[in-house]
N, C-alpha and C positions, 0 to 999 in steps of 0.2 A: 334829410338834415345834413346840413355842411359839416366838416370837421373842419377846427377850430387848431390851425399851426402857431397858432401865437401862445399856447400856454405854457410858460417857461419853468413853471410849477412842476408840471407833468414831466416836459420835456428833459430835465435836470436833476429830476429827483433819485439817479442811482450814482452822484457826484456829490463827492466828501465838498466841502470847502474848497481845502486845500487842490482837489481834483479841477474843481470849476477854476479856480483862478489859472493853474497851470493851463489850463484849456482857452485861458482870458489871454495869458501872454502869448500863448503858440498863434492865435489867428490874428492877435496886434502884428505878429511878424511876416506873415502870409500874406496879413491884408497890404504890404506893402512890398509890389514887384519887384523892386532895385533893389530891397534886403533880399529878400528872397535867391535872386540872381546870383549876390554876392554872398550870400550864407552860402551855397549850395558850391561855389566855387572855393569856399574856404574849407568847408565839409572833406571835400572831394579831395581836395591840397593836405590836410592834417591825418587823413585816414592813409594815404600815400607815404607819408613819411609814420606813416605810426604812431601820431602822437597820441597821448592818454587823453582822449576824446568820449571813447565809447560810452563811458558812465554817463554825459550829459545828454548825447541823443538818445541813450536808451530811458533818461530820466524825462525826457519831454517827444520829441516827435514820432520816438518808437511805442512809445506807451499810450500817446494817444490816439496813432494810427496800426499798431498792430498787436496781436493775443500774445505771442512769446516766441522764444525762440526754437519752440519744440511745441509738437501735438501736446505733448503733457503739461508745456509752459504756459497750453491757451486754457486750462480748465478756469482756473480764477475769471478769468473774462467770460467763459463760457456759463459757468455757474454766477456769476452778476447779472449775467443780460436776463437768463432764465429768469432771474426773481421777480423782471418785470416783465415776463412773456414775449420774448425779446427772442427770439432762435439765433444759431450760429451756423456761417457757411464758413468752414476751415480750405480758406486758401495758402497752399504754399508756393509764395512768393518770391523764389527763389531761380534769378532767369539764367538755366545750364546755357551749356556750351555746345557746340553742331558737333557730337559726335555719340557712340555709342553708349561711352559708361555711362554719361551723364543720362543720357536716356533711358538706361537700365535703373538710375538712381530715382529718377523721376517717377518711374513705372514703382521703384518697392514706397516712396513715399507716398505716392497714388493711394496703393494698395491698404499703407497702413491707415491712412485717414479714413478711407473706407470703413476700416474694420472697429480703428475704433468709435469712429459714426456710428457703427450699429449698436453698440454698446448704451450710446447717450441719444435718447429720442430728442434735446434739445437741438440735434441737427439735424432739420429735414432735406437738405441737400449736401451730396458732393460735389467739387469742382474740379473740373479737367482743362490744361491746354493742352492742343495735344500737339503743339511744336515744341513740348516736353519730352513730347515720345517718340518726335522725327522730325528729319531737317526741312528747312524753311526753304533750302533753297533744293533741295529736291523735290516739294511739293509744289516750288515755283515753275520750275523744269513742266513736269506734271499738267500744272494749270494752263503752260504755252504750247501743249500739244507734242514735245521734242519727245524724241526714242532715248528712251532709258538703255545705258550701258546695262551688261550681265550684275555688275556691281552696285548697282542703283537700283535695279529691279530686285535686288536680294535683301538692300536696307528699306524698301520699300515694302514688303513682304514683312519684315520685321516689324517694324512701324504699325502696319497693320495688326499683327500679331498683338503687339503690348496694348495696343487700342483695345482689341476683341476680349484678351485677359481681363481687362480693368472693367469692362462690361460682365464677363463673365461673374466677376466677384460682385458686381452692385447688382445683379439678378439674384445669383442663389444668394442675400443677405436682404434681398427686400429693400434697397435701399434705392436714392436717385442723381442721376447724374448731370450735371452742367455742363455743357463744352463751349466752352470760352469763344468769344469769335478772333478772328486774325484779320490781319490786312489781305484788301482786295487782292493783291496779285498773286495768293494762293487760297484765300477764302470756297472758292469752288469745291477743291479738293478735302478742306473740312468740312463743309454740307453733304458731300459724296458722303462722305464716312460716318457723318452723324447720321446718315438717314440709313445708313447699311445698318447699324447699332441699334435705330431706332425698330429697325424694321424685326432685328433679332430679338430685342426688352420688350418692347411697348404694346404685348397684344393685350395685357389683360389691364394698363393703365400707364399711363407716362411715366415711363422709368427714364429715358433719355430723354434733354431738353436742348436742342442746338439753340444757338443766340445770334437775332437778327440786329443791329445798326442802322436805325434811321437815318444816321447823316445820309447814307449812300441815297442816291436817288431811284436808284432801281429795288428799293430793301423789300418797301408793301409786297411788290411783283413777285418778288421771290422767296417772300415767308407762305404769301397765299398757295402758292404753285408747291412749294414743299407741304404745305398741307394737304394738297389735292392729292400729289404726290404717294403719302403715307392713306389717304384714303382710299385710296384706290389697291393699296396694300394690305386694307384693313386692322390697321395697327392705329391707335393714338399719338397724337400730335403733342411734342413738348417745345415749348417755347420761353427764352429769357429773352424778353423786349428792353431794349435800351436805344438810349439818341447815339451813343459810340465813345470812341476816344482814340483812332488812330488819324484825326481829321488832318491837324498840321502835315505827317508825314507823306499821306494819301495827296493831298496838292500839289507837293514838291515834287513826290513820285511824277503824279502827271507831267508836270509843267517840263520837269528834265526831259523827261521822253520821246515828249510830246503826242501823248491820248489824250482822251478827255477826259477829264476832270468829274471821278466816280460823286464828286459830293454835291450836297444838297445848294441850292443859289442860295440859301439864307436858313436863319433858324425858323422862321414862318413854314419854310414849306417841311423842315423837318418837324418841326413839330403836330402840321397836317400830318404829314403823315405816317407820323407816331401815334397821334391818335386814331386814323383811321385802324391803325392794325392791330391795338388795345379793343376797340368795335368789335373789328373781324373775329377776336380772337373769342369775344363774351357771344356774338352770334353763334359761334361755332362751339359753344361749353361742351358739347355730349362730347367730343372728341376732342379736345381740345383744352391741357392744361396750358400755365403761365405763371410767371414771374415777372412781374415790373418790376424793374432794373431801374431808380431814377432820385431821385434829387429835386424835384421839381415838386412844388407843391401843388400847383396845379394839375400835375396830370396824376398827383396822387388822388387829388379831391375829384378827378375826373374819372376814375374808377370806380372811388366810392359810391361815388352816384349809379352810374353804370350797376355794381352789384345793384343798388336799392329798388334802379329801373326794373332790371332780370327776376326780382325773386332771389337770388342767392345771401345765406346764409354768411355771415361775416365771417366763419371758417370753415369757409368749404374749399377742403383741401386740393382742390383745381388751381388755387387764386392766391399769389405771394406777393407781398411786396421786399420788396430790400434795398438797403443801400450800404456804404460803406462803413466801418469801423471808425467811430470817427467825429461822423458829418453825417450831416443833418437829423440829429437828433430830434428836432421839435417833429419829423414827419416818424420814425418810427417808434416812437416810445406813446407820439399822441395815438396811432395807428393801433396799436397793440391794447394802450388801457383800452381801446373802444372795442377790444377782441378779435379785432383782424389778422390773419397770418402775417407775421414781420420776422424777416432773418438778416441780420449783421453779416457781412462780407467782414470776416475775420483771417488778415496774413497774418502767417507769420514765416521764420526761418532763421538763421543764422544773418544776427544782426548786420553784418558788412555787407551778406551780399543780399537782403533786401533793401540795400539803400538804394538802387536803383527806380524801386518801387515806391521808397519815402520820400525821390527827389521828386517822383513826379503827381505825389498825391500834393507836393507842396506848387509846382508849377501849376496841376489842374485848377487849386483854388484860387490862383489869380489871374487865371485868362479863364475860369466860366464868369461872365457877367456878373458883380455883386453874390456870388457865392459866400465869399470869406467874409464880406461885410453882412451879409447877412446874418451869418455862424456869430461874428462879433456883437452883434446890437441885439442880439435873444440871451448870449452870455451875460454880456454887462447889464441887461433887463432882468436878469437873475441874481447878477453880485445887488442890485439895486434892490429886488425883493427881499432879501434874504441879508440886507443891510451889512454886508460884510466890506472891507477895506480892499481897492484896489491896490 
């Protein structure tokens, strides 16, 4: 049987009124690139000079796109989503600076979300970048093959270090881990490290889950080979599948350089072969957990099927979907009534400096295809049910 993303019933139902309309005016603003543009340059201009701003984005973009400004500020959101079977992935959203403290800070906020995850079974994943916990251009360095000075080799070493910690504690707590993917020109160096972690957690069930990027054209090749990989190590395979989000920067990278051009010719062939590796991944269930990463209805409803094909149980906990805080509602709320694993990517942080994050959940929604228009015409199908005044 299909599942049905048009029920705005379902979809809506843990949204006051007043919730849904705020939700009505944020994506009329979205849905239109040039505001957007220009909010975003105004944003950026008024937080600069200080003005008394905060209270309006924390009253609309922050609220509808993140949990709080603190682990403690997400519980309200954390215990909402729960009431509708709704799990919470607590992302701290907060992009440090290339250098040690900040990575030392990264590593105790790591730590404490960890811990208090263990606390609340509403969160069955933790999330990791881990150019949180080491520089970007060191791991770039790294990926181009160059000799690491004595000094490089010792932040390297540490890097490693806070990674192996932050594994250390999601093992003895029973708990599981994400690690975020990066841009290609040091992404190698985070699959090195996630398969190191994997190979350490993962003997008795996917504790660690690296995340593969279907735009790249080489992604299937290299989720499959990291699996063979950890098979061959006798350890379980974890995986968060997603189409990506670093595409615009990844092109310009090439183009300046002049490589070729890590991305997909079109969304057709990404989407092959997204699906193929969603395949690969239900072929391979004994060993072989996952998280769909995605926004797409169709490739939600092309799992569903998939479980229905396999035999698998609508929660068997191999098999997650998620998307963000936010967006697309009608896929995990319909997702969940029908029993299936569903977790909200929930930021949060210190409102200033996750603007960086909220600038670009608002750019995502008007360069994906009819995204935001989408999000709007199930809204207003709701203010319309529910006969309330726009």
């Amino acid at each position: 049987m299909s599942v049905n993303f048009d029920d705005t019933k379902i979809t809506f139902r843990s949204k006051s009124p007043r919730e849904l309309q705020l939700s009505n005016f944020i994506f009329s603003i979205i849905n239109k690139p040039f505001v957007v543009s220009m909010g975003t340059a105004i944003i950026k201009w008024a937080l600069y000079f200080k003005l008394p701003i905060k209270w309006l984005i924390k009253a609309t973009l922050f609220d509808q796109f993140c949990g709080g400004e603190s682990i403690q500020g997400c519980e309200k959101k954390i215990n909402q989503l729960r009431t509708f079977n709704v799990k919470t992935i607590l992302d701290y959203s907060v992009e440090g600076q290339e250098n040690e403290q900040s990575f030392d800070q990264t590593l105790k906020e790591t730590l404490r979300a960890i811990e208090f995850a263990d606390k609340h079974d509403a969160i069955p994943f933790c999330v990791l970048k881990l150019t949180g916990l080491g520089s970007k251009s060191l791991m770039t360095k790294i990926q181009l093959g160059k000799e690491l000075t004595g000094i490089e080799q010792n932040q390297f070493s540490r890097f490693k270090a806070r990674s192996f910690e932050v594994a250390d504690v999601v093992l003895k707590l029973n708990q599981r881990l994400l690690i975020d993917a990066e841009e290609s020109w040091y992404q190698d160096v985070v699959d090195t490290l996630s398969y190191e972690l994997m190979i350490k957690c993962n003997t008795e069930r996917a504790t660690v889950y690296n995340t593969y990027q279907f735009y790249r054209r080489d992604m299937l090749d290299k989720m499959k080979a990291g699996f063979e990989k950890m098979s061959t190590s006798k350890v379980h395979f974890g995986a968060k599948i997603v189409r990506g989000a670093y595409m615009e920067q990844e092109r310009f990278r090439a183009q300046s350089l002049g490589y070729p051009d890590p991305i997909q010719p079109n969304k057709e062939a990404t989407d092959r072969d997204y699906n193929a590796g969603v395949k690969f991944a239900m072929e391979n269930l004994t060993h072989f957990s996952f998280c769909l990463g995605t926004h797409n209805e169709a490739s939600s409803k092309g799992l569903v099927e998939l479980m229905q094909q396999y035999g698998c149980e609508k929660n068997d906990e191999r098999i997650f979907f998620a998307q963000l805080l936010g967006m697309s509602d009608n896929i995990s709320f319909k997702l969940s009534d029908e029993g299936y694993n569903v977790a909200k990517y929930v930021p949060y942080g210190p409102l200033e400096q996750v603007m960086p994050y909220l600038f670009r959940r608002a750019e995502e929604n008007t360069s994906v295809q009819g995204q935001s228009s989408r999000e709007l015409m199930l809204i207003k199908k709701e203010i319309k049910r529910r006969k309330l005044k726009l």
